[in-house]
MARSE-272176 format. One line per 4 residues: number of its first residue (from 0); for each residue x, y, z of C-alpha. Coordinates in nm, 2 decimals, m for minus. Last residue first. Layout:
residues N
NUM) X Y Z | ...
//
This chain:
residues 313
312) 0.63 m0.55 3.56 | 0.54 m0.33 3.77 | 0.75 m0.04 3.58 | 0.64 m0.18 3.22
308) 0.30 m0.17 3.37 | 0.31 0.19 3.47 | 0.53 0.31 3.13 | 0.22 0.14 2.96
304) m0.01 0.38 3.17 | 0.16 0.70 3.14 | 0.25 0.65 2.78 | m0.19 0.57 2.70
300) m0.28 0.88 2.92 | m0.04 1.06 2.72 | m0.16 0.94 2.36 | m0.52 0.97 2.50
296) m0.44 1.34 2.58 | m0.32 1.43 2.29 | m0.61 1.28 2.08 | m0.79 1.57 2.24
292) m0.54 1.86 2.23 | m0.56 1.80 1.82 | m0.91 1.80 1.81 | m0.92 2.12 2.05
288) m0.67 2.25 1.86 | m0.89 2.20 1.52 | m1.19 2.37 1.67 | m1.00 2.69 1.74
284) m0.85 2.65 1.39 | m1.19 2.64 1.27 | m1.29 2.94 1.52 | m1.02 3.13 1.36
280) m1.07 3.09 1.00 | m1.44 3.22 1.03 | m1.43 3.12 0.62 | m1.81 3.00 0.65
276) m1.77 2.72 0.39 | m1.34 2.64 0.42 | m1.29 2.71 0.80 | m1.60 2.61 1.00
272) m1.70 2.39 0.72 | m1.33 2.18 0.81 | m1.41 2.21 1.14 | m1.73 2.06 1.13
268) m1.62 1.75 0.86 | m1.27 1.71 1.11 | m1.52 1.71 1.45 | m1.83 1.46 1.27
264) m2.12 1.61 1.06 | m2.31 1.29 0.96 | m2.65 1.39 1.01 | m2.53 1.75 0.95
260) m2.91 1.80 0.78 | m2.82 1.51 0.53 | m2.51 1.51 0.52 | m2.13 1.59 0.60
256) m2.01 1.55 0.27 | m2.18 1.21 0.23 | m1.97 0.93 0.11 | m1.67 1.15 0.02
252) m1.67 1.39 0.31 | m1.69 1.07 0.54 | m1.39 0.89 0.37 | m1.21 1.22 0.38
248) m1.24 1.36 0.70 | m1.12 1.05 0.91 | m0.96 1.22 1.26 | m1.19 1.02 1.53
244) m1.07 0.73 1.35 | m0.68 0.75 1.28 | m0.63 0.86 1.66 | m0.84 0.56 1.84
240) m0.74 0.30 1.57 | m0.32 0.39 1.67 | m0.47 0.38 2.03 | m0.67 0.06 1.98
236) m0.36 m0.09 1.79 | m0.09 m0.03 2.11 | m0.36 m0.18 2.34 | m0.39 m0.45 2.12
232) m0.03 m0.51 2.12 | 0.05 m0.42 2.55 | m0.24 m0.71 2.58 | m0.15 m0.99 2.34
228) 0.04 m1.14 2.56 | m0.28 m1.15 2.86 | m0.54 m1.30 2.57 | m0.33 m1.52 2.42
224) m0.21 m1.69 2.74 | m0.46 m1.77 2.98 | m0.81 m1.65 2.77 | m0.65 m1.83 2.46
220) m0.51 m2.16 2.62 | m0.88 m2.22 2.80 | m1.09 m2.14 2.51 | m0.90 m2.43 2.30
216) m0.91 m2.67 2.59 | m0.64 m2.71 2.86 | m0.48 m3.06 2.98 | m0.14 m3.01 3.10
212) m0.02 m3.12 2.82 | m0.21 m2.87 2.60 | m0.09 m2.63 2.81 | 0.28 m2.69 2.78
208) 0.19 m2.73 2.34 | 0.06 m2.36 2.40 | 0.36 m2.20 2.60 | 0.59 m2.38 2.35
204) 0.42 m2.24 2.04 | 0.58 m1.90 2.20 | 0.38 m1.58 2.13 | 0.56 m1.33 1.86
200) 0.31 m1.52 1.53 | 0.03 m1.33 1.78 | 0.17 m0.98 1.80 | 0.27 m0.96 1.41
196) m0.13 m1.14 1.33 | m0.28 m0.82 1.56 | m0.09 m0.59 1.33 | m0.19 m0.70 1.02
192) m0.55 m0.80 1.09 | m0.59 m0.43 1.26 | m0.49 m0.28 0.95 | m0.71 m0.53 0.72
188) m1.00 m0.41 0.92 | m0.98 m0.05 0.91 | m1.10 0.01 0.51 | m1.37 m0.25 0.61
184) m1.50 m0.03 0.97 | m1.47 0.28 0.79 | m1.75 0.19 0.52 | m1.98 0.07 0.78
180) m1.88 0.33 1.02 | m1.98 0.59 0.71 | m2.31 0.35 0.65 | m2.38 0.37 1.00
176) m2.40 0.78 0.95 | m2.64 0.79 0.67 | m2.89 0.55 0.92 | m3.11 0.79 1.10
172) m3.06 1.07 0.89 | m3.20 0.91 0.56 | m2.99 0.99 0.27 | m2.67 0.78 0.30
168) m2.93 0.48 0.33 | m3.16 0.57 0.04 | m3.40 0.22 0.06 | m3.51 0.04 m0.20
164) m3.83 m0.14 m0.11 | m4.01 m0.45 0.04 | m3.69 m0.50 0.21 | m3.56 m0.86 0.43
160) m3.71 m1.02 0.14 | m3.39 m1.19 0.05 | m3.39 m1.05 m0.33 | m3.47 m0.70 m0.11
156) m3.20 m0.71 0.10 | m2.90 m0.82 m0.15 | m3.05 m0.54 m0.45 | m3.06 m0.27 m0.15
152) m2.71 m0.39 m0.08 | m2.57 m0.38 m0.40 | m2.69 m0.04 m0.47 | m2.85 0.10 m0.77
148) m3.15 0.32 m0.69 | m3.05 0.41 m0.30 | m2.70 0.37 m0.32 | m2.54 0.21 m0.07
144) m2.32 m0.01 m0.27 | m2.21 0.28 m0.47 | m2.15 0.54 m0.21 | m1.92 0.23 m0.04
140) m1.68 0.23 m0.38 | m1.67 0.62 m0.40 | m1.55 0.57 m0.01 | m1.31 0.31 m0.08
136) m1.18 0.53 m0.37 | m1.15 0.86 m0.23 | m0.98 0.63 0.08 | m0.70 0.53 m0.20
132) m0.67 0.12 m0.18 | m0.45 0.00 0.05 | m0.64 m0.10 0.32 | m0.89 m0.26 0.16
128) m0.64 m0.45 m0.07 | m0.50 m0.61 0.26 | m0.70 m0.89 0.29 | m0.63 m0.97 m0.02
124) m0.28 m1.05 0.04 | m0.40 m1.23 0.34 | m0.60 m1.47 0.13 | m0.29 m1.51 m0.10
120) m0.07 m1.61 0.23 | m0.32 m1.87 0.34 | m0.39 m2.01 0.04 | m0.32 m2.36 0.19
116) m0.39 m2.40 0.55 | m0.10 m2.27 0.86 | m0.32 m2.11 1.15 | m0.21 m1.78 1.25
112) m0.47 m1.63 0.95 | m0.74 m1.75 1.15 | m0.66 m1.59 1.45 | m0.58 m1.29 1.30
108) m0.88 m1.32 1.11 | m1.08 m1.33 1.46 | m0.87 m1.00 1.57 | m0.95 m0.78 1.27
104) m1.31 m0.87 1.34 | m1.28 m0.73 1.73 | m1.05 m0.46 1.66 | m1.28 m0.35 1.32
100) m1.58 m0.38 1.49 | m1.54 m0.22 1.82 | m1.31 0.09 1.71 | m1.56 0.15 1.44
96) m1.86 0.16 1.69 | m1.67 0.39 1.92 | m1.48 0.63 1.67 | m1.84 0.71 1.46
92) m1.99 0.74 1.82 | m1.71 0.96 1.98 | m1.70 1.18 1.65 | m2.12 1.18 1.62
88) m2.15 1.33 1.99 | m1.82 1.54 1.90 | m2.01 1.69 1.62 | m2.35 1.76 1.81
84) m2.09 1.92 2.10 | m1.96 2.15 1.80 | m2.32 2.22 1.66 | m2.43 2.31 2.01
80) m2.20 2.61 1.97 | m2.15 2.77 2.26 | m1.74 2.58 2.25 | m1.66 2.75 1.95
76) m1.76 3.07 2.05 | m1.56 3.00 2.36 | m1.28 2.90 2.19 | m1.27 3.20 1.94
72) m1.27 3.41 2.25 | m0.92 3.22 2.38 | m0.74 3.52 2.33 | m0.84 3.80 2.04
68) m0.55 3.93 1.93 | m0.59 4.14 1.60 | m0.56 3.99 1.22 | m0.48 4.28 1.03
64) m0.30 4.13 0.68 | m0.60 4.31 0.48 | m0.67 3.98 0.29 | m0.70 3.78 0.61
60) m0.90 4.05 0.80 | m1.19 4.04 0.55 | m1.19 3.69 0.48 | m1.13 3.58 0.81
56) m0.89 3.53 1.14 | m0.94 3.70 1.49 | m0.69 3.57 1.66 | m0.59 3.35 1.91
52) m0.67 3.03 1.68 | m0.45 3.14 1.42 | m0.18 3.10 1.63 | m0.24 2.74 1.71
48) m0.30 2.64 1.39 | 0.03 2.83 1.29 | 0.24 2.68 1.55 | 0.04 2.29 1.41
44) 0.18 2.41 1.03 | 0.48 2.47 1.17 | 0.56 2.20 1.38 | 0.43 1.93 1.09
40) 0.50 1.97 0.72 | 0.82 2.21 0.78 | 0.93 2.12 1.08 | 0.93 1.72 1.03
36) 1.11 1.80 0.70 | 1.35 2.03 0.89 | 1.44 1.74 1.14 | 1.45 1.47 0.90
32) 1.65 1.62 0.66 | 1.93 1.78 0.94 | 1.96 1.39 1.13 | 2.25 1.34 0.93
28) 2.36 1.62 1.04 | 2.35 1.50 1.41 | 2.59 1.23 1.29 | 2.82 1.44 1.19
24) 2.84 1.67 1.50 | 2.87 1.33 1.72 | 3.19 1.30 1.46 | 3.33 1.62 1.53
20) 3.30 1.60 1.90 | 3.46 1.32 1.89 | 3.75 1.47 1.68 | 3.78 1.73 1.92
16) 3.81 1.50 2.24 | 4.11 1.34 2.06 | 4.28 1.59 1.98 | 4.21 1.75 2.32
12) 4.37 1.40 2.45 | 4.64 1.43 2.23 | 4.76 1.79 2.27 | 4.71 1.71 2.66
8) 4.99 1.41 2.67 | 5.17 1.66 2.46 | 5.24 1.95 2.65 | 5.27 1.68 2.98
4) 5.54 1.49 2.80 | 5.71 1.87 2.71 | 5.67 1.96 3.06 | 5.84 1.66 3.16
0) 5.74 1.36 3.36
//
């Protein structure tokens, strides 16, 4: 071949490798709005979290612009503070009783919902009208119910002589913070409804007409084959519950602010006081990471362990 074929044999293919190299560079802008929207409402607000939490960060040295290195001191301020373990107490048991209610009633409508009957669609339309709803609203909504003088459920209990008297539930300590679960646990049941009822329509009607055949009862088919398919789904809701839940600020700011006597303090409630009532800006960042390192670690723990069973499987 001659030097002019070779010339341009490699004109082409440097043609050619130039103009796919353009077009993997216009696809990647494409990607541009995402990327810098991403940045700009979540890497750099977490950066600055994080570098807030180093240092020493409040009124005074916030308006002078001198906020000096302090290392992890505002962590161990934060974590002396037996209001900060009180908070995480009330965070795992606000999370806990939430996750267990709203997974395990979320799950029975599923079932229900799976089952053809007329209304069926408009019943799952409402359904979802919890969920949708604005949370200042849902919470408003619960503060009303649970109000001591003219709630609906003082009026219920008391008409069914299970009270001789009203009672001021978001009040008293010992039950202000069930009625935040209580309210948590309605605005999170139409979510787990929804996702549960996608995992269950995915299972095969063949699988439960074979069983049938073969002779298995109702409980039977859904411990053997609901139950193990809906596994990698329910663990994927729990974790999505898991992180939305121990983060609520505003349901539980609306119905109680953090009341009475921190009753219903949870993490977001103490770090938010930390940061916007005492204005020690660096501790409530300090207490933020540690939120934020927190649900981290369940999200990990969670990818290690599905990437396990994907791997067995």
């Amino acid at each position: 071949m001659s030097t002019d074929a070779y010339s341009a044999t490699g004109q082409r293919v440097t043609t050619r490798r130039r103009n796919k190299g353009l077009g993997q560079l216009g696809l990647y802008l494409f990607l541009l709005p995402a990327i810098a929207y991403i940045s700009v409402t979540m890497l750099y607000p977490v950066y600055e979290n994080v570098r807030m939490s180093l240092h020493d960060v409040n009124i005074r040295t916030f308006l002078a612009n001198n906020q000096p290195w302090v290392g992890l001191d505002n962590f161990r301020t934060v974590f002396d503070d037996s209001a900060f373990w009180k908070a995480v107490r009330l965070s795992l048991i606000f999370t806990g009783l939430s996750l267990l209610f709203q997974f395990s009633i979320g799950f029975l409508l599923a079932l229900l919902f799976s089952q053809p009957f007329p209304g069926n669609g408009f019943l799952r339309s409402l359904m979802l009208l919890g969920w949708l709803m604005p949370t200042v609203l849902s919470g408003t909504i619960f503060k009303w119910v649970l109000d001591g003088d003219y709630g609906v459920l003082n009026y219920a209990l008391t008409s069914l002589n299970l009270l001789d008297s009203n009672r001021y539930w978001l009040i008293d300590t010992k039950t202000a913070l069930y009625g935040t679960i209580l309210a948590n646990i309605w605005v999170g049941i139409p979510f787990n409804m929804l996702l549960l009822l996608g995992g269950l329509q995915g299972i095969s009607t063949t699988l439960y007409e074979a069983a049938s055949t073969d002779g298995a009862g109702a409980w039977q088919r859904f411990r053997t084959i609901t139950v193990p398919l809906m596994r990698p789904v329910s663990l994927s809701v729990l974790l999505l519950g898991l992180i939305y839940t121990f983060k609520v600020f505003d349901l539980v700011y609306i119905m109680t602010g953090g009341g009475p006597v921190d009753a219903t303090t949870v993490l977001p409630i103490y770090t938010y006081q930390k940061t916007f009532q005492f204005f020690k800006f660096g501790e409530g960042a300090a207490a933020a990471v540690a939120l934020l390192a927190a649900l981290l670690v369940v999200a990990a723990v969670y990818v290690w362990y599905t990437q396990r069973e994907e791997s067995a499987a």
